[in-house]
C-alpha positions as CSV (number, residue, x, y, z in Angstrom):
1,X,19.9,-29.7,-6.7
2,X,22.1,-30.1,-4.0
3,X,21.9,-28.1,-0.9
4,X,25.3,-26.0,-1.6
5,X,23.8,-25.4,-5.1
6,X,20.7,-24.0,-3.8
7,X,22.0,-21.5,-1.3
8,X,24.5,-20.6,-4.3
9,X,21.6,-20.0,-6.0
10,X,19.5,-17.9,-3.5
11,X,22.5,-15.9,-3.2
12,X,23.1,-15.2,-7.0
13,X,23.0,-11.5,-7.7
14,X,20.7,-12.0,-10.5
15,X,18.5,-13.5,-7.6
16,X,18.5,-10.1,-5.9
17,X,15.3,-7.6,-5.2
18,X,17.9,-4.8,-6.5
19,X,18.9,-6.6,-10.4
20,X,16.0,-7.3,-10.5
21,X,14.4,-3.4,-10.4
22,X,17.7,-2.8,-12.5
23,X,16.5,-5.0,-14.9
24,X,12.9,-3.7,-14.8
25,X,13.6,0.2,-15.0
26,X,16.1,-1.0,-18.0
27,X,12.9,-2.7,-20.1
28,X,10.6,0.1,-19.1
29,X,13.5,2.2,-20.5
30,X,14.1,0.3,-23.3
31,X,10.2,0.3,-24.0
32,X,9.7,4.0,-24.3
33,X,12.7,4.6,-26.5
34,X,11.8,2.4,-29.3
35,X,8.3,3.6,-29.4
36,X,9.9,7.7,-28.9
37,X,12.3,6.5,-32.3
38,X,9.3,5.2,-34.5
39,X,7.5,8.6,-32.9
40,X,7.1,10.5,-36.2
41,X,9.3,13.5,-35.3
42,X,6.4,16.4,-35.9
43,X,3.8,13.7,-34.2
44,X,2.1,16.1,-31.2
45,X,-0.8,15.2,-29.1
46,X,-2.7,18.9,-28.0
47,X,-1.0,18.4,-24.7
48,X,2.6,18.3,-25.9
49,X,1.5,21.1,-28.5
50,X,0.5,23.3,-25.2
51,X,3.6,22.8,-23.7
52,X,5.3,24.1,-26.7
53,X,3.5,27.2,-26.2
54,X,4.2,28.0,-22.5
55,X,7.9,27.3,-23.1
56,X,7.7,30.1,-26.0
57,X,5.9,32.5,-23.3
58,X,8.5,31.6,-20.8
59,X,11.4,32.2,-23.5
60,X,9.6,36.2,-23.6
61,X,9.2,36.8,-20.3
62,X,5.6,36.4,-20.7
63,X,3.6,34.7,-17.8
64,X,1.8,32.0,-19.3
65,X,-0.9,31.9,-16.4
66,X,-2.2,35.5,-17.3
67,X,-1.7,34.8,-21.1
68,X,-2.3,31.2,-22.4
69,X,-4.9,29.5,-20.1
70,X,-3.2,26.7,-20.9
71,X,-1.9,25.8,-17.2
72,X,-4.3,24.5,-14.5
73,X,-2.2,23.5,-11.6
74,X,0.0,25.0,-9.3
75,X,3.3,26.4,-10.9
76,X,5.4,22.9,-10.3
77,X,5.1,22.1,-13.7
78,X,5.4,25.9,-15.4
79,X,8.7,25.5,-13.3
80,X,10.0,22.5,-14.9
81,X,9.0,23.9,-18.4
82,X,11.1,27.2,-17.8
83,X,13.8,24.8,-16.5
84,X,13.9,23.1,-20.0
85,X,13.6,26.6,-21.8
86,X,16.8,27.6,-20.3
87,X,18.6,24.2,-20.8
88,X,17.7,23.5,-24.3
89,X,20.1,26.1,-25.9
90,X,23.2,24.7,-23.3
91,X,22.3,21.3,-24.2
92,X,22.2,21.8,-28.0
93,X,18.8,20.3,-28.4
94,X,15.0,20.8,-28.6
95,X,12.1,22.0,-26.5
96,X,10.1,19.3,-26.8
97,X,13.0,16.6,-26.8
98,X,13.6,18.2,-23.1
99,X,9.7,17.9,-22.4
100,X,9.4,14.4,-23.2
101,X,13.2,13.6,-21.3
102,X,12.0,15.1,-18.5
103,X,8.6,13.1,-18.7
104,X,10.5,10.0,-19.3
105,X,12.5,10.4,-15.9
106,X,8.8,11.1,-14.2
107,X,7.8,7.4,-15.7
108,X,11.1,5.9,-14.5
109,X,11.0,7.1,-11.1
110,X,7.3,6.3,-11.0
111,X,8.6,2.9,-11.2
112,X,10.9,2.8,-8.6
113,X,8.6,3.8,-6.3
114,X,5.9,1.4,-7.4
115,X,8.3,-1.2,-7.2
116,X,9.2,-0.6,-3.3
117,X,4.8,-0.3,-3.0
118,X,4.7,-3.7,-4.1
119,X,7.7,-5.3,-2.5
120,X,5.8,-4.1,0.5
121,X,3.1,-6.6,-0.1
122,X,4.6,-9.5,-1.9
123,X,7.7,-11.4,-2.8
124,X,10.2,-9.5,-4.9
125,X,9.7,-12.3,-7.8
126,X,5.9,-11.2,-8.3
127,X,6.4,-7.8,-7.8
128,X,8.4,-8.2,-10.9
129,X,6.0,-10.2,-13.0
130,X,2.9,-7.1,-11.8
131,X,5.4,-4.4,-13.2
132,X,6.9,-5.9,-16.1
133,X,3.5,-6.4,-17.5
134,X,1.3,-4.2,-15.9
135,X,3.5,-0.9,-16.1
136,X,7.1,-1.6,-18.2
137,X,5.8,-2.9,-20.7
138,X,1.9,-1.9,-20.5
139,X,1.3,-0.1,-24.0
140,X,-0.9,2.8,-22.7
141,X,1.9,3.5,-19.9
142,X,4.3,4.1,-23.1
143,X,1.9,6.0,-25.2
144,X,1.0,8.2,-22.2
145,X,4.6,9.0,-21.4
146,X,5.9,9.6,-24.9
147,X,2.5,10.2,-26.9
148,X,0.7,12.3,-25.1
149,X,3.3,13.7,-23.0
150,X,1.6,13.4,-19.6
151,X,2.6,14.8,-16.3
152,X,0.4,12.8,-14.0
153,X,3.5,10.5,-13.2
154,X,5.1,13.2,-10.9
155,X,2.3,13.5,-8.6
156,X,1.3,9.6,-8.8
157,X,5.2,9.5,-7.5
158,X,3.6,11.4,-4.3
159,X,0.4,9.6,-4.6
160,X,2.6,6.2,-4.3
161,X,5.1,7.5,-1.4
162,X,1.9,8.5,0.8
163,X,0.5,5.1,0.5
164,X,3.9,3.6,1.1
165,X,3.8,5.5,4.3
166,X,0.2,4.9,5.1
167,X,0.8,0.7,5.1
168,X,4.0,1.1,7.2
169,X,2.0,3.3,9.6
170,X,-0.8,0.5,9.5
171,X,1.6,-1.8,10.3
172,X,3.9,0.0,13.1
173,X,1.2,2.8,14.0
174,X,4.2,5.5,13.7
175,X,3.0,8.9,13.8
176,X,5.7,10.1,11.5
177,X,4.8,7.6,8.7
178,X,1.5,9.5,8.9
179,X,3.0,13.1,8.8
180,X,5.2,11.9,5.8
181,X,2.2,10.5,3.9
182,X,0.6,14.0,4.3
183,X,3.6,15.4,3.3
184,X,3.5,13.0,0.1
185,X,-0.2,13.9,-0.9
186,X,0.7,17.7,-0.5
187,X,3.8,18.0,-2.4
188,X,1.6,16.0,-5.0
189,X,-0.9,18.2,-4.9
190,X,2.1,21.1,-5.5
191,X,2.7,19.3,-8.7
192,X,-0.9,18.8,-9.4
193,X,-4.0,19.5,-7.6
194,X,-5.6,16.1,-7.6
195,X,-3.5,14.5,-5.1
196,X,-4.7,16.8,-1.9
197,X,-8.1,14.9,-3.0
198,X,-7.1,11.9,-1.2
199,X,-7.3,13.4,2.3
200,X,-9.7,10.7,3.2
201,X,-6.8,8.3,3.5
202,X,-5.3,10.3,6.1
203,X,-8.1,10.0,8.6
204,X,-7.8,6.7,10.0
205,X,-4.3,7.9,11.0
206,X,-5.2,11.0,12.2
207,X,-8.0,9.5,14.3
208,X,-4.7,7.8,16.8
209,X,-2.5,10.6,16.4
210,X,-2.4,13.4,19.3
211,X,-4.0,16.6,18.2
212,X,-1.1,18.8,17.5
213,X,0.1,16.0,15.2
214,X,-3.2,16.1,13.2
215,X,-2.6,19.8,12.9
216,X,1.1,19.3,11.7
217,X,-0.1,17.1,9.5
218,X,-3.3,19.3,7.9
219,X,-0.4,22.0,7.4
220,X,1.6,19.4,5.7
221,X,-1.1,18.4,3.3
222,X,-2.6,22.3,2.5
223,X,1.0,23.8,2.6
224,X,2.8,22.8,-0.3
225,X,0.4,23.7,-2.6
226,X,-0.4,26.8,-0.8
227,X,2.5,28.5,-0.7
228,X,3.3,27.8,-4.2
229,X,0.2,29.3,-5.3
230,X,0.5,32.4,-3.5
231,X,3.2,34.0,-5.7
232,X,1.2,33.5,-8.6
233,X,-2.1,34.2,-7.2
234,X,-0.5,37.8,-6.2
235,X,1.0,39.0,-9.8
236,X,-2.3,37.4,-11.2
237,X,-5.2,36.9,-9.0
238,X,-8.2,37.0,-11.9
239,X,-6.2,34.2,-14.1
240,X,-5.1,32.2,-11.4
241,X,-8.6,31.7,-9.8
242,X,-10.1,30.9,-13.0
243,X,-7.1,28.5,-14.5
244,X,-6.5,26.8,-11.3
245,X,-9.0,27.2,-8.5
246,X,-12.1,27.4,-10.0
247,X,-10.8,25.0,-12.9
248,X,-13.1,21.8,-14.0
249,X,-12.6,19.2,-16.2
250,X,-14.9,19.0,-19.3
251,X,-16.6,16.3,-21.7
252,X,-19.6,14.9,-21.6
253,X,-18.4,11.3,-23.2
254,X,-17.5,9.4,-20.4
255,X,-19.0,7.4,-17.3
256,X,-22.5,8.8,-15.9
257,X,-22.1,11.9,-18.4
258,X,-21.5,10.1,-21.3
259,X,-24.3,7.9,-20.3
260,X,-26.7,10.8,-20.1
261,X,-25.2,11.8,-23.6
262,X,-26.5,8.1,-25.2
263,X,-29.7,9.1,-23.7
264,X,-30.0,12.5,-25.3
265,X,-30.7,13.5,-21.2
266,X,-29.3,17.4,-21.6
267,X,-31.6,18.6,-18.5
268,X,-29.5,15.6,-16.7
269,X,-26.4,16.6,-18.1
270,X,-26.6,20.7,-17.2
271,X,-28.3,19.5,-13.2
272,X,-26.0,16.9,-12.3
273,X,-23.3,18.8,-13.8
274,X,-23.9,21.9,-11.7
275,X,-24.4,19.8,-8.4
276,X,-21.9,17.2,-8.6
277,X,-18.8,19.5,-7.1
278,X,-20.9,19.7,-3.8
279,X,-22.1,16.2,-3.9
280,X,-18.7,14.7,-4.2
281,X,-17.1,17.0,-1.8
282,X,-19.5,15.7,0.3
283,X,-19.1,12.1,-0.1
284,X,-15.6,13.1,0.4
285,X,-15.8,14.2,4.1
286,X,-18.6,10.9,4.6
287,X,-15.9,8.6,3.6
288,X,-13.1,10.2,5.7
289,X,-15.7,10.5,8.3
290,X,-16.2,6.2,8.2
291,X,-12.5,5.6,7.7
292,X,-11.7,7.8,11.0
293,X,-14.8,5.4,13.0
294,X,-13.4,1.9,11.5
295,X,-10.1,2.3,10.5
296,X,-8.2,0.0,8.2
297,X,-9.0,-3.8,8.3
298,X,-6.2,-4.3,6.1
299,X,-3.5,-2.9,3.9
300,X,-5.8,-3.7,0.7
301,X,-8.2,-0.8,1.9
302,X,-5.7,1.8,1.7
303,X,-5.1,0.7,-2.2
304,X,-8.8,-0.1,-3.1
305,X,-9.9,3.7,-1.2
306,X,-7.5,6.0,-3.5
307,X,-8.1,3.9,-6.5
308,X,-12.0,4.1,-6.1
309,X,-11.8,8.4,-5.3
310,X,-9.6,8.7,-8.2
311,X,-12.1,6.3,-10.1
312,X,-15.2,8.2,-9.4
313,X,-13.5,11.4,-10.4
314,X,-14.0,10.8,-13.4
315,X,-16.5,8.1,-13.5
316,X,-19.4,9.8,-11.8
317,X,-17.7,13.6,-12.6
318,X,-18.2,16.1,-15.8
319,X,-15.0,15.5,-17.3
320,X,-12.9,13.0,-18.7
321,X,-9.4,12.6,-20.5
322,X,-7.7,9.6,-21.9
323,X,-4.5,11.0,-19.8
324,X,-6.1,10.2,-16.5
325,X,-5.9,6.8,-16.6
326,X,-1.9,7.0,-15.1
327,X,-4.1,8.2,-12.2
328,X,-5.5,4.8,-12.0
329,X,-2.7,2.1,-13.6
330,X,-0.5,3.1,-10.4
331,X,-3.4,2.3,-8.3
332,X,-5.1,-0.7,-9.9
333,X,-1.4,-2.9,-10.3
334,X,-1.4,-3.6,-6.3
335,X,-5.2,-3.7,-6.5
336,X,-5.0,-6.2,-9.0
337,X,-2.2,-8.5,-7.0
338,X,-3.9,-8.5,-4.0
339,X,-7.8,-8.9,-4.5
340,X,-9.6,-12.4,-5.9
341,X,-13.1,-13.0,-6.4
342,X,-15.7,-11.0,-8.2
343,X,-13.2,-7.4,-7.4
344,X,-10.8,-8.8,-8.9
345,X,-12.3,-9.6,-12.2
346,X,-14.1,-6.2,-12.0
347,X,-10.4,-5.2,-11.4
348,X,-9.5,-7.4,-15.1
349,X,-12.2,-6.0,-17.2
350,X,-12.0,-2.3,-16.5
351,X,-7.8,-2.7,-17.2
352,X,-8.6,-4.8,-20.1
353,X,-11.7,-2.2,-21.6
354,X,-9.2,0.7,-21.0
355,X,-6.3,-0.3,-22.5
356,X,-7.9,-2.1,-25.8
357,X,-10.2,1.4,-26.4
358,X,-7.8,3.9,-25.1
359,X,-4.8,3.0,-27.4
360,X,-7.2,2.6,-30.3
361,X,-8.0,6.0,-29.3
362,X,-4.2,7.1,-29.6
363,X,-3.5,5.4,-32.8
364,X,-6.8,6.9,-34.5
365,X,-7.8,10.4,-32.9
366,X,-5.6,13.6,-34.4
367,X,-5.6,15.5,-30.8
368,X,-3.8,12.7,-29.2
369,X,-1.2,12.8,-31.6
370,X,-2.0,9.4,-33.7
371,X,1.3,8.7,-35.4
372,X,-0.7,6.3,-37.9
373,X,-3.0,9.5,-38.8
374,X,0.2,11.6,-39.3
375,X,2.0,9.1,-41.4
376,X,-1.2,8.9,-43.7
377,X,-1.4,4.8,-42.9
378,X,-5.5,5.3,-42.4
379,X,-7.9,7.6,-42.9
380,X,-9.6,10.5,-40.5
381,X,-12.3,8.2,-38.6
382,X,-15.6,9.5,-37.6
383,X,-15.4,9.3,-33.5
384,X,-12.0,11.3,-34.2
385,X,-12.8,14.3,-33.6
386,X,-15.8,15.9,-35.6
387,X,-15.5,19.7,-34.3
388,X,-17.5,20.6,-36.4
389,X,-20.4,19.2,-34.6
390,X,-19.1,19.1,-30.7
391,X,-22.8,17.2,-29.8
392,X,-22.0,14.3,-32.7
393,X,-18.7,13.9,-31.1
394,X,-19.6,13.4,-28.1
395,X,-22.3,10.8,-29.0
396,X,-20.0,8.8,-31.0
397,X,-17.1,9.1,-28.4
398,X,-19.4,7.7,-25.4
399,X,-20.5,5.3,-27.7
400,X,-16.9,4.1,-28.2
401,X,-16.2,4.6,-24.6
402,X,-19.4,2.9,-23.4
403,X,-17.5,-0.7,-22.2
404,X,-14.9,1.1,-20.2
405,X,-17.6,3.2,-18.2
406,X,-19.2,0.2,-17.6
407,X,-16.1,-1.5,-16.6
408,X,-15.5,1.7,-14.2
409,X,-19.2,1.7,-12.8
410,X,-19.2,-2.4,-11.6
411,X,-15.3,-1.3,-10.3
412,X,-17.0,1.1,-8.4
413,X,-19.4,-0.8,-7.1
414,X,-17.0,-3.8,-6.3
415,X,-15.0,-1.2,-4.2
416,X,-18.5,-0.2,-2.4
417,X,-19.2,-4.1,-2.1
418,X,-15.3,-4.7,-0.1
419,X,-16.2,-1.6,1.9
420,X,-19.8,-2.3,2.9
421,X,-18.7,-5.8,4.1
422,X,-16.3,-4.7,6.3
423,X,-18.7,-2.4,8.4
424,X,-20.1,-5.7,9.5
425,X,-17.0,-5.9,11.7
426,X,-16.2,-4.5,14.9
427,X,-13.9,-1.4,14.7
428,X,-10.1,-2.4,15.4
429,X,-9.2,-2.1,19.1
């Protein structure tokens, strides 16, 4: 090629970082609108069925916090829900057609953001490749979003943004990239408590920012979520504490749990169960307390430290859902394009485990909303839910789930490996 048609080339719009997210969000829309059309229409995982029942509350005047126990988060999403309520009748259509619209614009702007995350850290033309098959076209992203009807995307969007902000400030050492990524994790955790989790990731910032900064930023992070809670908390403080503050995940058929289940280890289960809050929490302030000594040593440890705390939430905690992996496919993409070695393949297997057992689970368990179940295409199988015996369940489930928590446990310890070897090096500066 000459060089006239080379720069021709180079300056083709098709060529540019901006078709080229045009022509990602239009697959990833694409994607999710066949599988919503070949949705049966009365398909409804338990999640989806939930919302149904808040937005009936919320259509007579009835707060669902004090009522339904159905909502464990700040009020962001009850919001959205009486948002659709009210628009539904304008618009001419249903409830849960507005739910899983609104979800659907979650997913797309989800990518967006990812999108600038990655052209961050790579050329545009692999950014592309990552997405396209990692998120647009991922099939657990598209059952997530239109299956199951999952919010996590809106505060992964926050979870995103703040690491966006955290490599800029790694890079330019900015104190107002670190005051908007503790913006970011707070509005996320306004949408959903998990995010404010993440405060570790703020405290290598923090630890070169003046004082009244760090205190700018801690009311950033707490203030979102506080002030939204307050309302509620007032007109219901006994529901409210219960639902939301004092909520904890169940399930017993996942990582170190569902472990202790294989082993019939109940003392296990009810101990470590009853001490892991504190002993997380703990590790918590430990790992914000190392990352305020040594700092980043590069922009891969900002990725690898909020996809290993939202890993071990789950992974070492004492409850588990098949919705919170869109905690970790945001997380894990970057991961994924930037690490090599043994992390990386640790990085392969647990995507690989996940997404092969998870969307089994989706196409064969009732309470996920199995299209093939509804359609009468195969029969009720046994790890599908057996409520009548919650203990056999659970043994058949971690059983089923017993490659991806193994996957998740080597992840873990890969991200453990990166971080030990890195104390071996001076501290930046």
């Amino acid at each position: 090629m000459t060089p006239v048609g080379a720069e021709l080339r180079r300056s083709s719009p098709r060529s540019s970082p901006a078709f080229q997210v045009a022509i990602l969000l239009l697959i990833n829309f694409a994607a999710r609108i066949v599988y919503w059309c070949i949705l049966p229409p009365d398909t409804m995982s338990v999640d989806i069925f939930a919302w149904k029942m808040v937005c009936d509350m919320l259509a007579r005047g009835i707060n669902p916090y004090e009522h339904s126990g159905l909502l464990n988060y700040p009020p962001f999403w009850m919001e959205v829900l009486s948002g659709i309520v009210r628009a539904a009748p304008v618009l001419h259509t249903q409830v849960i057609f507005g739910i899983r619209a609104v979800l659907l614009l979650g997913d797309m702007i989800l990518l967006a953001v990812l999108t600038g995350l990655l052209y961050m850290v790579m050329s545009p033309a692999a950014a592309f490749r990552w997405l396209l098959w990692g998120y647009a076209l991922n099939p657990l992203v598209i059952l997530l979003t239109v299956q199951h009807g999952n919010l996590d995307a809106f505060p992964m969007i926050c979870v995103v943004a703040a690491c966006i902000c955290l490599i800029r400030h790694h890079r330019r050492g900015e104190p107002a990239t670190w005051l908007w990524a503790a913006a970011w994790l707070g509005i996320g955790a306004f949408t959903k408590t998990v995010p404010i989790l993440l405060f570790p990731l703020l405290a290598p910032g923090a630890a070169g920012v003046k004082s009244n900064v760090r205190w700018l930023g801690l009311l950033l992070l707490i203030g979102p979520v506080a002030l939204s809670l307050l309302p509620i908390y007032t007109l219901s403080p006994e529901p409210v504490t219960n639902a939301v503050l004092a909520y904890r995940s169940v399930g017993k058929n996942f990582g170190i749990l569902g472990i202790g289940t294989l082993f019939h280890a109940r003392g296990f289960i009810v101990a470590y169960s009853a001490l892991f809050p504190a002993l997380w929490l703990g590790g918590l302030v430990a790992l914000a307390a190392d990352f305020w000594r040594r700092g980043w040593r590069s922009e891969i440890d900002i990725l690898l430290a909020a996809l290993g705390i939202l890993l071990s939430l789950f992974t070492l905690g004492t409850g588990y859902g098949t919705q919170y992996w869109f905690w970790i496919i945001p997380t894990i993409i970057p991961c994924l394009a930037l690490s090599c070695g043994s992390l990386r393949r640790c990085l392969i297997g647990l995507s690989a485990a996940a997404m092969a057992i998870t969307v089994l689970e989706y196409m064969t368990e009732v309470h996920l909303g199995s299209p093939l179940l509804k359609a009468g295409l195969i029969p009720h199988l046994a790890w599908a839910g057996d409520t009548a015996n919650a203990a056999t369940n659970d043994f058949r489930l971690a059983l089923l789930r017993l490659p991806i928590s193994l996957a998740a446990f080597l992840t873990l310890l890969a991200i453990l490996r990166h971080f030990f070897r890195r104390q071996r090096q001076p501290a930046p500066g």
